[in-house]
C-alpha positions as CSV (number, residue, x, y, z in Angstrom):
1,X,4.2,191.2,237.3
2,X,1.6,189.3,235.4
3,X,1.8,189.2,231.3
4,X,-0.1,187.2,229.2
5,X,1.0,187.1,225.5
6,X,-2.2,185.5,223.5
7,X,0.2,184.4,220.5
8,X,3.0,182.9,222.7
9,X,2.9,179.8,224.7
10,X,4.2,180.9,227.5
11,X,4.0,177.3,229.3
12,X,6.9,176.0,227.3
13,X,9.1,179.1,228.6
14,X,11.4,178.9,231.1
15,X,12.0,181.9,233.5
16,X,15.3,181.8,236.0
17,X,15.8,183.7,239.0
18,X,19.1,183.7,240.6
19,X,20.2,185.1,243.9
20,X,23.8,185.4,244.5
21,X,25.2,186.5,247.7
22,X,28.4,188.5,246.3
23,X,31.5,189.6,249.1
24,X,31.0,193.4,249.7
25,X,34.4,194.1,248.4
26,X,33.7,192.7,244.7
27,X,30.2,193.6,244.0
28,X,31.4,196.2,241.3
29,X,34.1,193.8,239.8
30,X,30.7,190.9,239.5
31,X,28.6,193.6,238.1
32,X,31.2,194.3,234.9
33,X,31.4,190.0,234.9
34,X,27.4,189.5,234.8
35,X,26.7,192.3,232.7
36,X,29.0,191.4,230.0
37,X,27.7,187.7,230.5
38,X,24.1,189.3,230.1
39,X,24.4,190.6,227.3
40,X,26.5,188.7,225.2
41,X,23.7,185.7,226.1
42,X,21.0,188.2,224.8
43,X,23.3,188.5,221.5
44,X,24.2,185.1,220.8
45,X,21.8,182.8,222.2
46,X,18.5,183.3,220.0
47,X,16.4,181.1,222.6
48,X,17.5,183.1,225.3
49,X,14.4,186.3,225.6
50,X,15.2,188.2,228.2
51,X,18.3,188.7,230.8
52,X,18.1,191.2,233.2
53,X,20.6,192.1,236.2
54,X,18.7,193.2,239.2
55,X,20.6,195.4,241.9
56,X,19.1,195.9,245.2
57,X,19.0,199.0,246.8
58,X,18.8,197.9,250.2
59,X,21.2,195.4,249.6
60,X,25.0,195.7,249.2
61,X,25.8,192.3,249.2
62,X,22.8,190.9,246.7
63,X,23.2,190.7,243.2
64,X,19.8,189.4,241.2
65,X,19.7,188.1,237.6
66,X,15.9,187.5,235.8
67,X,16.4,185.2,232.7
68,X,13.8,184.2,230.1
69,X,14.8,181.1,227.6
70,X,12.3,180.5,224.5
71,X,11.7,176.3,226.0
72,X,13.7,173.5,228.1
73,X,15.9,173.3,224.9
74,X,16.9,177.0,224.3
75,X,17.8,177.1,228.7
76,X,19.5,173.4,228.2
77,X,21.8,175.1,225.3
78,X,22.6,177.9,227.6
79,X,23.7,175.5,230.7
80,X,26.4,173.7,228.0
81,X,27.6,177.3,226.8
82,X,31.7,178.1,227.6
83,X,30.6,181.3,228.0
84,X,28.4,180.2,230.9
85,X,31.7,178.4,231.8
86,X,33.7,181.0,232.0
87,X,31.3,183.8,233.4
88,X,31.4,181.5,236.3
89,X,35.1,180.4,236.6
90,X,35.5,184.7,236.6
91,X,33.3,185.6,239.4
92,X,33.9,182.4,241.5
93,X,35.9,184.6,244.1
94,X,33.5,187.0,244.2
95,X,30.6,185.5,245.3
96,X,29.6,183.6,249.0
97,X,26.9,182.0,247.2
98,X,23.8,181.3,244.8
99,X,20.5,180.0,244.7
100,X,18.6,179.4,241.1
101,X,14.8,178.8,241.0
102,X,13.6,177.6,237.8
103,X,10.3,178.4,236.5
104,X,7.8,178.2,234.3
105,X,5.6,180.7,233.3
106,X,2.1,180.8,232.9
């Protein structure tokens, strides 16, 4: 998907896709972890934009998030956030795996 906003650098943004490979058995149980995480990040973290959790349909054991963070400051605040601590510590069982591509956009 292509967007251009004329009234928003979008160079300085910072986009995050992450791919986590989640057991087959826990995939619901990561779903109510991530989604809670998703959304209390869209509540309380003013430089994060946009947080999106992506579920394949083809894919049982794929889980997908799409994050958006204002700059390198607003994403560096979120990577020293306990909740981001403790979202992870709760789904650590869950998953066989993650890969996170950072972005920029534009």
């Amino acid at each position: 998907m292509w967007a251009f906003h004329a009234k928003e650098n979008t160079l300085s943004k910072i986009a995050l896709v992450v791919d986590y490979r989640v057991k087959p058995d826990r995939r619901e149980a990561f779903l109510r972890v991530i989604r809670a995480h998703a959304a209390g990040t869209l509540a309380d973290e003013d430089g994060c934009l946009q947080f999106d959790v992506l579920v394949p349909r083809e894919s049982a054991d794929r889980v997908l998030l799409y994050e958006v963070y204002r700059d390198a400051a607003a994403y560096a605040l979120h990577g020293r956030s306990t909740r981001l601590v403790a979202t992870r510590a709760a789904y650590a069982d869950m998953i066989d795996g993650r890969t996170i591509t950072v972005c920029s956009m534009g």
